[in-house]
ROVEXKOL-782563 format. One record per residue: residue number from 1; residue in one letter; x, y, z of N, C-alpha, C, CB in turn. Coordinates in Angstrom, 3 decimals. Glycine has a CB too. Example, Ala and Ser with C-alpha at 12.3 -4.5 7.8 and 13.67 -1.06 7.14 Angstrom:
<site resi="1" resn="a" n_u="13.190" n_v="-5.690" n_w="7.800" ca_u="12.300" ca_v="-4.500" ca_w="7.800" c_u="13.200" c_v="-3.300" c_w="7.800" cb_u="11.308" cb_v="-4.473" cb_w="9.046"/>
<site resi="2" resn="s" n_u="12.850" n_v="-2.250" n_w="7.080" ca_u="13.670" ca_v="-1.060" ca_w="7.140" c_u="12.900" c_v="0.030" c_w="7.870" cb_u="14.084" cb_v="-0.598" cb_w="5.725"/>
***
This chain:
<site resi="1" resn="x" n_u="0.842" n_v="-1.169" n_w="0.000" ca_u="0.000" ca_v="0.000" ca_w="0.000" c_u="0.893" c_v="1.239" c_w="0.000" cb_u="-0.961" cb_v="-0.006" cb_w="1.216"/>
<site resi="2" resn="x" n_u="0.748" n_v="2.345" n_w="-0.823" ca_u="1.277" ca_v="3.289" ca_w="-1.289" c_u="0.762" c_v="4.239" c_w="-0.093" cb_u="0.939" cb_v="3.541" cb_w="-2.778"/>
<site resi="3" resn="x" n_u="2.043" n_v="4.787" n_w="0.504" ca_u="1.772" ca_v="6.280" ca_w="1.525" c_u="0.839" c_v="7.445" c_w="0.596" cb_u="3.625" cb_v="7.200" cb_w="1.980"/>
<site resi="4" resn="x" n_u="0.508" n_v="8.229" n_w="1.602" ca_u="-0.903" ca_v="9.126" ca_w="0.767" c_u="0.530" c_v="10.430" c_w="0.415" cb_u="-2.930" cb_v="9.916" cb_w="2.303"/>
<site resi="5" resn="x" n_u="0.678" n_v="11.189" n_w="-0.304" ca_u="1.032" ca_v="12.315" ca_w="-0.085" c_u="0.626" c_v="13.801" c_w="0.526" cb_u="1.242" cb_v="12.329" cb_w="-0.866"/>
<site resi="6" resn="x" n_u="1.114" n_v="14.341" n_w="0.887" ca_u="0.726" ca_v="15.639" ca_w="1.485" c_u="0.833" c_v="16.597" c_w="0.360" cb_u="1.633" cb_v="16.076" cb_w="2.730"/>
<site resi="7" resn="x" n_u="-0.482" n_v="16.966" n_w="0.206" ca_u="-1.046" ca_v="17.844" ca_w="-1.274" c_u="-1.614" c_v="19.117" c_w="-0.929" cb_u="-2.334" cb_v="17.050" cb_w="-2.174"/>
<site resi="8" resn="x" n_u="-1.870" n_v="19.657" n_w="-1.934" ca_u="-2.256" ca_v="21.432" ca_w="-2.031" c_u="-3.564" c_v="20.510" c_w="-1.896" cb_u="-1.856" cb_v="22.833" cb_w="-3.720"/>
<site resi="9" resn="x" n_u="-4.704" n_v="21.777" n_w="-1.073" ca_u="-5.886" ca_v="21.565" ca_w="-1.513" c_u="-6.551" c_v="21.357" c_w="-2.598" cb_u="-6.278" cb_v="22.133" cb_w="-1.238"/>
<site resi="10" resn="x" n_u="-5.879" n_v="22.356" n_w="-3.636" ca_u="-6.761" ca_v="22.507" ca_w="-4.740" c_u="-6.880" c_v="21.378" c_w="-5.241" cb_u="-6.427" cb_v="23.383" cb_w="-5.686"/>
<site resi="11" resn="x" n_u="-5.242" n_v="20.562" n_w="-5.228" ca_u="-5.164" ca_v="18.846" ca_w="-5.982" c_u="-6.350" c_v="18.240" c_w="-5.038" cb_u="-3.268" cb_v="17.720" cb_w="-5.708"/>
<site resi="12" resn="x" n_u="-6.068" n_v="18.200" n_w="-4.044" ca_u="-7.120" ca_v="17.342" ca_w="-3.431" c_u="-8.848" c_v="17.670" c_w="-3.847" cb_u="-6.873" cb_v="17.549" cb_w="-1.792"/>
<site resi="13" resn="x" n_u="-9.005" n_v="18.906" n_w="-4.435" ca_u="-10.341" ca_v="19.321" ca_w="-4.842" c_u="-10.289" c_v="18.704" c_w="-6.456" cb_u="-10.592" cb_v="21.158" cb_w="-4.669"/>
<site resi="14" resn="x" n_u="-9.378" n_v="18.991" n_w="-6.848" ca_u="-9.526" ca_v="18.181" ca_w="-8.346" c_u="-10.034" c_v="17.135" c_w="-8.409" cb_u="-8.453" cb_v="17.849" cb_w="-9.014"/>
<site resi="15" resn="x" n_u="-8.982" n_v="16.322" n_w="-7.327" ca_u="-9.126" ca_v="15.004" ca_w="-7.311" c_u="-10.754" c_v="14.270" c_w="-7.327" cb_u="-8.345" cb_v="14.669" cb_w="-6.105"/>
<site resi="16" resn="x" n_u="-11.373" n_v="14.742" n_w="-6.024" ca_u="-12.501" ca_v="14.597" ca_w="-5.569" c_u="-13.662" c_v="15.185" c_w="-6.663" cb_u="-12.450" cb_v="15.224" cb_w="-4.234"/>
<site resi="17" resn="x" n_u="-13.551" n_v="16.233" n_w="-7.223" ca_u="-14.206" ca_v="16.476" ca_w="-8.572" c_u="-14.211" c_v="15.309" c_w="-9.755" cb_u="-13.489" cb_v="17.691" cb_w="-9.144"/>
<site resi="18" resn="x" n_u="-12.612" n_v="14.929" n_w="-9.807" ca_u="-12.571" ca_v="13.496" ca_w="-10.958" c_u="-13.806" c_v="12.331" c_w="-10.411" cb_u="-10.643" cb_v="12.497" cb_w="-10.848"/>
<site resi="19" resn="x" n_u="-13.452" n_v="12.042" n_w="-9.111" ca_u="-14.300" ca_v="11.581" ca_w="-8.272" c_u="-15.879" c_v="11.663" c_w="-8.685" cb_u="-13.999" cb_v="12.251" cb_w="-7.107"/>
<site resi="20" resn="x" n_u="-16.596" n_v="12.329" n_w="-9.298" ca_u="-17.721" ca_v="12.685" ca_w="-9.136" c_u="-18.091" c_v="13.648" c_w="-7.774" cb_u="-18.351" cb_v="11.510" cb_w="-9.226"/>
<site resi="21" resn="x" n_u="-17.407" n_v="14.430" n_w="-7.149" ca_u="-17.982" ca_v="15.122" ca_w="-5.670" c_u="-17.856" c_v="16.441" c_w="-6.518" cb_u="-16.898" cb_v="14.978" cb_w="-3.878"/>
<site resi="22" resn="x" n_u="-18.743" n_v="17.386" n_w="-6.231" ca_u="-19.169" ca_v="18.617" ca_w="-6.267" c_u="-19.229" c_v="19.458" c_w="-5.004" cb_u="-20.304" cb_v="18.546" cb_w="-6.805"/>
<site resi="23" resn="x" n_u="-18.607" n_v="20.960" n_w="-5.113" ca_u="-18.479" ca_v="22.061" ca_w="-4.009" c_u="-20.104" c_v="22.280" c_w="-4.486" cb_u="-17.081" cb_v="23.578" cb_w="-4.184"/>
<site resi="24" resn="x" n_u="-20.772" n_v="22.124" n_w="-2.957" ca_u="-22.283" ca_v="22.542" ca_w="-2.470" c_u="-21.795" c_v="24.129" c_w="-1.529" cb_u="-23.184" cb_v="20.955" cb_w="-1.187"/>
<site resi="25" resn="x" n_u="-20.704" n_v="24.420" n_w="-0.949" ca_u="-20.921" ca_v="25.445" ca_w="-0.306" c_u="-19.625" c_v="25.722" c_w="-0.092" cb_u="-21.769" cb_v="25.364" cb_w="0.752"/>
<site resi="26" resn="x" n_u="-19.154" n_v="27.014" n_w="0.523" ca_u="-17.664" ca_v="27.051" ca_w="1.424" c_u="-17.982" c_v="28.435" c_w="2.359" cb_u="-15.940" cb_v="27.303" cb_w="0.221"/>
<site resi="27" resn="x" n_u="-17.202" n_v="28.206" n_w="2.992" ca_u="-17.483" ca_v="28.826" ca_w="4.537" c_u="-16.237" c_v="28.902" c_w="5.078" cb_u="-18.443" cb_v="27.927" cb_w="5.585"/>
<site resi="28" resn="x" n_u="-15.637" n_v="30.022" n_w="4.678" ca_u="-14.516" ca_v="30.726" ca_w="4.754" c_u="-13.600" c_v="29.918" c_w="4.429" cb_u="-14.276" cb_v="31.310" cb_w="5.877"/>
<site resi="29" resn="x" n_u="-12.647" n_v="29.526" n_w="5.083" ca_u="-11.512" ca_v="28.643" ca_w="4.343" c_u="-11.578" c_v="27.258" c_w="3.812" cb_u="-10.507" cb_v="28.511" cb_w="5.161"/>
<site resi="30" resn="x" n_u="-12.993" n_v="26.748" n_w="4.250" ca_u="-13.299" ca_v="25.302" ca_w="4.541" c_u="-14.731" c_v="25.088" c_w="3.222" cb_u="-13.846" cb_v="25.075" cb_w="6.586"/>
<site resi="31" resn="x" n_u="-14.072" n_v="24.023" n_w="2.535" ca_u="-14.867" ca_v="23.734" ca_w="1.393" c_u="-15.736" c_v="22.397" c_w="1.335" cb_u="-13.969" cb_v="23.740" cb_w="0.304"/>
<site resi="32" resn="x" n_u="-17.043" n_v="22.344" n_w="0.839" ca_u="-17.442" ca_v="21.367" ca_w="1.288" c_u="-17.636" c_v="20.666" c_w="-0.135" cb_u="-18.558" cb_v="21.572" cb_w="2.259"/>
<site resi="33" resn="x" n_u="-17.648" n_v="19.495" n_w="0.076" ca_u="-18.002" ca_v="18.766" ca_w="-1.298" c_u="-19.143" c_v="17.345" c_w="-1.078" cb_u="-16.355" cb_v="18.160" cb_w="-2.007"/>
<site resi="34" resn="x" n_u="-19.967" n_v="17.113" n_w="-2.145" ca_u="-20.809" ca_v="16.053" ca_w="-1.800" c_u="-21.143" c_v="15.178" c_w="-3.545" cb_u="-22.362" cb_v="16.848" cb_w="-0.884"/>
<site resi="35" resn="x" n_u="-20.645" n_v="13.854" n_w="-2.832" ca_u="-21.110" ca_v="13.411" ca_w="-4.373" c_u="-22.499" c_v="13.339" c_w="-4.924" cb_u="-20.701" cb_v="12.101" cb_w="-4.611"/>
<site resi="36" resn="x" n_u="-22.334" n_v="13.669" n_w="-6.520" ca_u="-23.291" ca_v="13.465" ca_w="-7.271" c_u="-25.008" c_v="12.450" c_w="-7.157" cb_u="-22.449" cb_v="13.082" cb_w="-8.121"/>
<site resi="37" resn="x" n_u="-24.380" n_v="11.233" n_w="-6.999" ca_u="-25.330" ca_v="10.289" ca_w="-6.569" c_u="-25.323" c_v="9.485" c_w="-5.723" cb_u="-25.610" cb_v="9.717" cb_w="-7.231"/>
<site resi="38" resn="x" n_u="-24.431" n_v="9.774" n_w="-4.212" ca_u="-24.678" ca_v="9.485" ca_w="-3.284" c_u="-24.213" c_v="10.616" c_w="-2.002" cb_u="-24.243" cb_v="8.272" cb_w="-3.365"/>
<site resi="39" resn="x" n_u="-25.701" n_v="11.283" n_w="-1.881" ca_u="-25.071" ca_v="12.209" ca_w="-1.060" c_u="-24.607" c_v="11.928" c_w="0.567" cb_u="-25.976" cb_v="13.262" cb_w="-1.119"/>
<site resi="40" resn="x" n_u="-24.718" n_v="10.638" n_w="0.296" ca_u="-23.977" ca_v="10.416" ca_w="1.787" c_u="-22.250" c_v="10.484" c_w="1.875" cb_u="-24.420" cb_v="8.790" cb_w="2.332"/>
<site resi="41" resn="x" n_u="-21.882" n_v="10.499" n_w="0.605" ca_u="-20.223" ca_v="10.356" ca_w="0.605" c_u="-20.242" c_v="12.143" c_w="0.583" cb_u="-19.272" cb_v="9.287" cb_w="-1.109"/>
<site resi="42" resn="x" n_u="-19.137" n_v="12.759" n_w="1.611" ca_u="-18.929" ca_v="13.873" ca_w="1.444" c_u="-17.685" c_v="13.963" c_w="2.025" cb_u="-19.870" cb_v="14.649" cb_w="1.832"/>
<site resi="43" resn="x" n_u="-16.838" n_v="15.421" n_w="1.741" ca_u="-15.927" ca_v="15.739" ca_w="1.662" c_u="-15.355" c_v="17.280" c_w="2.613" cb_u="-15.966" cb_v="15.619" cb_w="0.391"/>
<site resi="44" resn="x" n_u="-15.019" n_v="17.543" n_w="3.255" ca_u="-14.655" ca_v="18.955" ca_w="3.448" c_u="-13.285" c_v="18.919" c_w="3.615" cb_u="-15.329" cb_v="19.659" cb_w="4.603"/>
<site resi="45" resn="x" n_u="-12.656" n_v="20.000" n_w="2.916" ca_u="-11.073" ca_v="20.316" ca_w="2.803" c_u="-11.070" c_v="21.872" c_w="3.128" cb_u="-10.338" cb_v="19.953" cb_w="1.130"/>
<site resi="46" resn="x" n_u="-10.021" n_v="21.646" n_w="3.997" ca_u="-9.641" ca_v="23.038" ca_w="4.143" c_u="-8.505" c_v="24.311" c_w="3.300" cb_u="-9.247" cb_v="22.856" cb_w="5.322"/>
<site resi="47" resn="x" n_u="-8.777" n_v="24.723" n_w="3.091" ca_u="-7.773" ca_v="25.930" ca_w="1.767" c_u="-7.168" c_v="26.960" c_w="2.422" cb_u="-8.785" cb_v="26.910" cb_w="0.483"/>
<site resi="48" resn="x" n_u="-6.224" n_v="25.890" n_w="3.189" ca_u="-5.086" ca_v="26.863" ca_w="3.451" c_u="-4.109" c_v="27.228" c_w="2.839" cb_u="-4.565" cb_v="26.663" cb_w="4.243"/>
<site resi="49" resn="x" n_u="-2.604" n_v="28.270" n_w="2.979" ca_u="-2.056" ca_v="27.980" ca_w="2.022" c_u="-0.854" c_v="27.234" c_w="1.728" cb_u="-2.028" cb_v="28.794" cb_w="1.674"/>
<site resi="50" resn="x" n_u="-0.681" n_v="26.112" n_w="3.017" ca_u="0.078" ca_v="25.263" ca_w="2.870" c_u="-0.426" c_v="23.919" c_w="2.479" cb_u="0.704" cb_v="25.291" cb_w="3.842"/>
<site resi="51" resn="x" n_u="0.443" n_v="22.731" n_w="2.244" ca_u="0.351" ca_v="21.573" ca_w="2.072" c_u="-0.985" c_v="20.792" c_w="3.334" cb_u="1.951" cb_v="21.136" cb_w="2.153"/>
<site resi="52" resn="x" n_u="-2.051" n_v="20.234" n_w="2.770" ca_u="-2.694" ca_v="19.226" ca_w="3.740" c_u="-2.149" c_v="18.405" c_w="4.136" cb_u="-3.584" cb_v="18.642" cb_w="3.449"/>
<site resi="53" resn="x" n_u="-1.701" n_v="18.233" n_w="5.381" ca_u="-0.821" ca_v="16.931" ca_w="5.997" c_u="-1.982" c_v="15.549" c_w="5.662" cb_u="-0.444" cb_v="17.184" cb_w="8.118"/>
<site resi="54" resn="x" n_u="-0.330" n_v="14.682" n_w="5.498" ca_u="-0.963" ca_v="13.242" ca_w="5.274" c_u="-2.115" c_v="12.619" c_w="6.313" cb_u="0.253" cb_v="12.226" cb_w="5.321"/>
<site resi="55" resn="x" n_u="-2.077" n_v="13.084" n_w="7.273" ca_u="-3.267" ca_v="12.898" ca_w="8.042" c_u="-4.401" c_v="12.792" c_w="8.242" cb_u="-3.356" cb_v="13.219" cb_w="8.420"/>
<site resi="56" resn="x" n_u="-4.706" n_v="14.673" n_w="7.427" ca_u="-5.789" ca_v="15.098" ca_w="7.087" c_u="-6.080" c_v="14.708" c_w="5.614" cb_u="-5.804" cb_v="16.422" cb_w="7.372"/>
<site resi="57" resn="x" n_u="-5.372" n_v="14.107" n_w="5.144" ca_u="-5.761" ca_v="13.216" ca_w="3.632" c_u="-6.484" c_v="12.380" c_w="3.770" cb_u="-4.784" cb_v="12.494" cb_w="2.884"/>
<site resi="58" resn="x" n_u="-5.857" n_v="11.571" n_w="4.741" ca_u="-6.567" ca_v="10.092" ca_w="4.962" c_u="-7.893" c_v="10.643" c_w="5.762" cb_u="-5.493" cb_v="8.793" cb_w="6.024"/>
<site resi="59" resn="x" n_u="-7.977" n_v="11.563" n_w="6.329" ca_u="-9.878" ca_v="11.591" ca_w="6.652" c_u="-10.185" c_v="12.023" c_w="5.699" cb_u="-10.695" cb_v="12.486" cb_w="7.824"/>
<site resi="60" resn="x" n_u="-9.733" n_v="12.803" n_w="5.003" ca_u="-10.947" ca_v="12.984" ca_w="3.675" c_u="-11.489" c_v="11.741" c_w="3.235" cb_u="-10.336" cb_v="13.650" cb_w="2.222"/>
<site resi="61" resn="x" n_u="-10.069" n_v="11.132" n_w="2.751" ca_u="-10.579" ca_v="9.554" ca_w="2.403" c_u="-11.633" c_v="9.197" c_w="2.972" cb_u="-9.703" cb_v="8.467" cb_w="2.763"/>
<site resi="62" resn="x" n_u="-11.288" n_v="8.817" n_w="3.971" ca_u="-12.681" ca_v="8.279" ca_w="4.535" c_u="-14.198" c_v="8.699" c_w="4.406" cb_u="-12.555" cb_v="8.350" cb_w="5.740"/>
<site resi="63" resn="x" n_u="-14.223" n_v="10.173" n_w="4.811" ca_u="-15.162" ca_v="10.646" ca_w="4.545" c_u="-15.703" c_v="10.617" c_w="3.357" cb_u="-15.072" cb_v="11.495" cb_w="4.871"/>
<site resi="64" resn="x" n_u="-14.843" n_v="10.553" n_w="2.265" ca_u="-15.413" ca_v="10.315" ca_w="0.941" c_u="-15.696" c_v="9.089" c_w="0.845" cb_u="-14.650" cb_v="10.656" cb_w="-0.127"/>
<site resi="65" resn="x" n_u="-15.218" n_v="7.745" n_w="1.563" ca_u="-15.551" ca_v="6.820" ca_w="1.096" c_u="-15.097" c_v="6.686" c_w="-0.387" cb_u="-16.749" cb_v="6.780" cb_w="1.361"/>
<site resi="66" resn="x" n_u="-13.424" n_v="6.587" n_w="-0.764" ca_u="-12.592" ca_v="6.524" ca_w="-1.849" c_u="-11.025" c_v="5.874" c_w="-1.244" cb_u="-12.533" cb_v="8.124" cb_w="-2.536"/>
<site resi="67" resn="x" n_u="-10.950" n_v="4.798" n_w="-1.893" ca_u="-9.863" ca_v="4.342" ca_w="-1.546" c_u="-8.112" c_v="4.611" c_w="-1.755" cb_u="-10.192" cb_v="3.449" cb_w="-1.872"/>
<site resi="68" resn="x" n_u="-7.845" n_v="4.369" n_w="-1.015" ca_u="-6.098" ca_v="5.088" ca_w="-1.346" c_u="-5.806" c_v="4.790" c_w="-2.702" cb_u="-4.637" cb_v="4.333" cb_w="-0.374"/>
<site resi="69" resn="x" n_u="-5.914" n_v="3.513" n_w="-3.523" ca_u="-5.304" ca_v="3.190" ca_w="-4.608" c_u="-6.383" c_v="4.152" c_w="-5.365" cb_u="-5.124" cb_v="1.534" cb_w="-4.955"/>
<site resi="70" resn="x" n_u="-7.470" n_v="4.087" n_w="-5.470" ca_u="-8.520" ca_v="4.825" ca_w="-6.535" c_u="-7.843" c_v="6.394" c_w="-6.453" cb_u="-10.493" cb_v="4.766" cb_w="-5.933"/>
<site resi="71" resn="x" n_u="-7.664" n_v="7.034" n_w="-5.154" ca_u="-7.319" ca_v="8.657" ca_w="-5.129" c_u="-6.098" c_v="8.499" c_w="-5.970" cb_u="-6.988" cb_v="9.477" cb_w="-3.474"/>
<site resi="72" resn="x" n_u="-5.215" n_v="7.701" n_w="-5.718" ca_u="-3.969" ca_v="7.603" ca_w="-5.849" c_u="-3.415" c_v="7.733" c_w="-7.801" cb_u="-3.682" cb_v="6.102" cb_w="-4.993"/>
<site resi="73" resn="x" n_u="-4.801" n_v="6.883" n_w="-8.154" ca_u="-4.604" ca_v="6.695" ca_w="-9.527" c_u="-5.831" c_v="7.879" c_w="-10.410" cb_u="-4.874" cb_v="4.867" cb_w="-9.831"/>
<site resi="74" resn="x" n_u="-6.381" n_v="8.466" n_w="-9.852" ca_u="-6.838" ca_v="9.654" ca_w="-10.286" c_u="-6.196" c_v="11.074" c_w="-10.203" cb_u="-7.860" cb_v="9.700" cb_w="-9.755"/>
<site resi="75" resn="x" n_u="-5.301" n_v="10.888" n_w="-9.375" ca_u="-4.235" ca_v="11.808" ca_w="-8.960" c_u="-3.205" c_v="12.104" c_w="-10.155" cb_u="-3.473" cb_v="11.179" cb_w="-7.711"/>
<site resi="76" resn="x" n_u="-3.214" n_v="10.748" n_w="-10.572" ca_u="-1.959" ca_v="10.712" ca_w="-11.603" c_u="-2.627" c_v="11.337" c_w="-12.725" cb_u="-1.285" cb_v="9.131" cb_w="-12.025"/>
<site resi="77" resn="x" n_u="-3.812" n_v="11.059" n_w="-13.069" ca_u="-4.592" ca_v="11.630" ca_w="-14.417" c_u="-4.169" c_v="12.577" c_w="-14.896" cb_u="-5.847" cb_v="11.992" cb_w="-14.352"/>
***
């Protein structure tokens, strides 16, 4: 299993867009995202202007309900 990297938000918003997830709202620095046809998978990233630690990657993950290899290989796209 491949370590997550520590990414700019915006990649991580791309990503989750390739994904099928869509920005429903943002609220000051903090962006929210919810997929298309299951709005139970959702997303919030924060847009700061440093790197998201690997940490806070892996809860997005989760929260999106998207697996390391799937982010991993949409990343590369």
């Amino acid at each position: 299993m491949s370590k997550l990297p520590a990414l700019l938000a915006r990649d991580i918003i791309r990503v989750l867009e390739k994904a099928g997830f869509v920005i429903v709202r943002q609220r000051g620095s903090h962006v929210r995202l919810v997929h298309r046809d299951d709005r139970t998978r959702y997303a919030t990233v924060a847009m700061h202007g440093s790197d998201v630690p690997r940490k806070d990657v892996a809860s997005i993950l989760r929260q999106s309900k998207i697996s390391k290899e799937e982010f991993l290989k949409l990343l590369q796209k």
